[in-house]
C-alpha positions as CSV (number, residue, x, y, z in Angstrom):
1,X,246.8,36.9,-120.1
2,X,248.5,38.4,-123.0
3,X,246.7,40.0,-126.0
4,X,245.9,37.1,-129.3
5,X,247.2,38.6,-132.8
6,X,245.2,40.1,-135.7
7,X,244.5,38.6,-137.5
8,X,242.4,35.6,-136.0
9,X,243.7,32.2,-137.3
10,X,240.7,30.8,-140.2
11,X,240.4,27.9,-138.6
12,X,239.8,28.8,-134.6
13,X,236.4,29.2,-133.2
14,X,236.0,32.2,-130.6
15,X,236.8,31.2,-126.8
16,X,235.1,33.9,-125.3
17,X,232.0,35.0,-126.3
18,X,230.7,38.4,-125.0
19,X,226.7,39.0,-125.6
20,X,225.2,42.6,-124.6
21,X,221.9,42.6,-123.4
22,X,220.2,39.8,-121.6
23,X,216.6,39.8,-122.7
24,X,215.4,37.0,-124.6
25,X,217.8,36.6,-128.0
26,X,221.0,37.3,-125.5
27,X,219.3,34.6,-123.2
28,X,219.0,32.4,-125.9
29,X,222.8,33.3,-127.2
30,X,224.2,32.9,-123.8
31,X,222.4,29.2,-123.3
32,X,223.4,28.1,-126.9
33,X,226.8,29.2,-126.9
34,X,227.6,27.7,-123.3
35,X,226.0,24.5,-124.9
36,X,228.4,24.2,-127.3
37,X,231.3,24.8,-125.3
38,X,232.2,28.8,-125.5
39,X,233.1,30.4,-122.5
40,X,230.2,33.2,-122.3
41,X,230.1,36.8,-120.6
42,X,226.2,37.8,-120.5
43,X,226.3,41.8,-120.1
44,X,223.0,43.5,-118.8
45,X,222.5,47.1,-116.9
46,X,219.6,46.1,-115.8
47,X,220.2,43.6,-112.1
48,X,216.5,42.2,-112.7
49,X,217.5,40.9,-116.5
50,X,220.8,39.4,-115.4
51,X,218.6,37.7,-112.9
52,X,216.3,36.3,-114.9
53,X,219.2,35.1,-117.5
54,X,221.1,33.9,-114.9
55,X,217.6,31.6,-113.5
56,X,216.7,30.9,-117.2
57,X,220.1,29.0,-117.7
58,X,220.5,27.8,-114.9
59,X,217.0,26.0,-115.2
60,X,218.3,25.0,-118.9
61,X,222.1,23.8,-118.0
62,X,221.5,23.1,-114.3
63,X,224.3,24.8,-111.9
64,X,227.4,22.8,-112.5
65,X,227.3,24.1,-116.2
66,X,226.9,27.8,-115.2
67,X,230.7,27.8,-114.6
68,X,231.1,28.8,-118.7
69,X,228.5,32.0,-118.5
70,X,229.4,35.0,-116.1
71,X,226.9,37.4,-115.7
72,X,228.3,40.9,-115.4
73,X,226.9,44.6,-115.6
74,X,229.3,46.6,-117.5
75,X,230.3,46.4,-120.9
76,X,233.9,46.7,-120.5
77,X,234.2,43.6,-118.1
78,X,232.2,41.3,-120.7
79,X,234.6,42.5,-124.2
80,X,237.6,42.5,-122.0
81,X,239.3,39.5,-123.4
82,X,236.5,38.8,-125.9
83,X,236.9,37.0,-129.3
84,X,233.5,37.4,-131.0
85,X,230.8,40.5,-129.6
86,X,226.9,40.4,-130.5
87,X,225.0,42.9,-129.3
88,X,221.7,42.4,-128.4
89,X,219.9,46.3,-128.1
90,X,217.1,47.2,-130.0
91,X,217.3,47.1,-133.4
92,X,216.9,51.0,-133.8
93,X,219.8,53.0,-135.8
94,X,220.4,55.3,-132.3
95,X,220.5,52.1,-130.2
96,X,223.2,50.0,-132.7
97,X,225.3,53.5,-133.0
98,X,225.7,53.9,-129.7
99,X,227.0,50.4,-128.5
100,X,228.9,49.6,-131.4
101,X,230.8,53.0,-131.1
102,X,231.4,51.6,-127.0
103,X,232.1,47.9,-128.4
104,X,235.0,49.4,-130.9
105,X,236.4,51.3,-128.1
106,X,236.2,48.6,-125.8
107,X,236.9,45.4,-127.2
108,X,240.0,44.4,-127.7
109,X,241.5,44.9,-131.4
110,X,240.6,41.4,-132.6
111,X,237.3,40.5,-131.4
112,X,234.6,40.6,-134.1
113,X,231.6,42.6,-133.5
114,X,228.3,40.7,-134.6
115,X,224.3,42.6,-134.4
116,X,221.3,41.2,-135.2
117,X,219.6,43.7,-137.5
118,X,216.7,42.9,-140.0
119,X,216.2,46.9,-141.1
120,X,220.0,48.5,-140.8
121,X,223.0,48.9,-143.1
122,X,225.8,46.5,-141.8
123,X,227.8,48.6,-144.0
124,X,226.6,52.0,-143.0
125,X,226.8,50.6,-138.8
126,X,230.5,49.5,-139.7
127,X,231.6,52.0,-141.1
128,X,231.5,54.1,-138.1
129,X,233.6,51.9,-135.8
130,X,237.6,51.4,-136.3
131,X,236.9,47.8,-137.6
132,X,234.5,47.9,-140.3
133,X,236.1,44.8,-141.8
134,X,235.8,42.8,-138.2
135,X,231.6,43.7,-138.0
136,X,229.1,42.0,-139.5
137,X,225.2,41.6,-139.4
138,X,223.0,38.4,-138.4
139,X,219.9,38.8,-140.3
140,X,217.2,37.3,-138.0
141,X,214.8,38.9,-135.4
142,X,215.3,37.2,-131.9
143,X,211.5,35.5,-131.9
144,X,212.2,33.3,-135.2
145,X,215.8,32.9,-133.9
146,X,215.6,30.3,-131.3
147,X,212.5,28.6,-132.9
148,X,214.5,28.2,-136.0
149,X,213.7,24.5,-137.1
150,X,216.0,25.0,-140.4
151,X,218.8,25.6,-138.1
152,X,219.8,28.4,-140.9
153,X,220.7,31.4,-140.2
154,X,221.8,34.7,-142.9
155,X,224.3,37.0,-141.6
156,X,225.4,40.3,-143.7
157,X,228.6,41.1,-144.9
158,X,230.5,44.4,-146.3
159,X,231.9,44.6,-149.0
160,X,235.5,44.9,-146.9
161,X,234.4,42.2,-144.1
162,X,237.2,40.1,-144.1
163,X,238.1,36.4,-144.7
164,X,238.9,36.2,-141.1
165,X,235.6,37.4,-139.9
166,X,233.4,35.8,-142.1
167,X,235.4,31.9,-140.8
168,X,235.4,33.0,-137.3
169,X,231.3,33.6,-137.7
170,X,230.9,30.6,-139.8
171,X,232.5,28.5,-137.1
172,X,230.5,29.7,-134.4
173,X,227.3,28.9,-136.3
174,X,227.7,25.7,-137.0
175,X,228.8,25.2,-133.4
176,X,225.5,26.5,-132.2
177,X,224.4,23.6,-134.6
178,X,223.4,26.3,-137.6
179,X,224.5,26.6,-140.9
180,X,225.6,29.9,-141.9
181,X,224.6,31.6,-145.1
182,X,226.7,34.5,-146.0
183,X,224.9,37.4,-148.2
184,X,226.3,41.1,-149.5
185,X,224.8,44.4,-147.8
186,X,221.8,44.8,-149.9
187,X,222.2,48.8,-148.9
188,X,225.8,48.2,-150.9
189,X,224.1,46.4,-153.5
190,X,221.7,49.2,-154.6
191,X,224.7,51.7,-154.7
């Protein structure tokens, strides 16, 4: 399978959706992204928490519909051919360094890297990768995620996040049956 161009077309939705970390928001990601069609790899280290992923969807989607999530144990298998990347480690500055530094070096050139953070810099995280302008944050803690009756959901940008990114994300969303609110850094803001 050859490589797709950067930049992304506006108007195409990620095929492949990689999510890192299968506790409950990338349980949650995995299930709701499958739902709405995306092909889904659902990354843990830990056997017992791809397990209980892989028994949580397949209690949720039943086990024809498990053919659109593989469950895999290494980062580099799940980005391989990856469009759009969330990350779903602790929110702790050590914990977001360290995966997206492996995401950027793994991912292919012109997937978009997406983590939920409610207390770190989008801008300060991407600036530390090779594509600052492909990263951007979802503002949302993984509790009030799923149990999100508004269906709304915030999502940081940089102040070099590009047009690309900012569709691709805004397509995903409202996929996933959300719509997408797009706000500046505020860590760029008070600069």
């Amino acid at each position: 399978m050859s490589p797709k161009p950067w930049p992304p077309n506006p108007d195409r939705l990620p095929e492949t959706v990689a999510i890192i970390g299968a506790g409950p928001l990338g349980r949650w990601l995995a299930l709701a992204a499958a739902r709405a069609g995306f092909r889904v790899l659902l990354e843990d280290v830990m056997p017992a928490s791809l397990h209980h992923a892989q028994e949580f969807i397949r209690r949720e989607l039943g086990p024809e519909a498990l053919s659109s999530v593989a469950f895999v144990s290494t980062i580099e298998e799940a980005v391989r051919e990856a469009d759009l990347v969330i990350d779903c480690v602790p929110d702790e500055l050590e914990s977001k360094l360290e995966i997206l530094w492996l995401l950027d070096r793994m991912a292919p050139p012109r997937a978009v890297i997406a983590t939920p953070t409610m207390r770190l810099s989008i801008a300060d995280l991407a600036s530390c990768t090779y594509r600052p302008q492909q990263c951007i944050a979802i503002a949302a803690e993984a509790d009030t995620l799923a149990a999100n009756a508004s269906r709304e959901i915030l999502l940081r940008t940089t102040v070099i996040t590009s047009s690309e990114t900012i569709a691709l994300l805004r397509s995903f969303w409202k996929k996933l049956g959300f719509a997408p609110t797009f706000q500046p850094d505020p860590a760029e803001q008070s600069s």
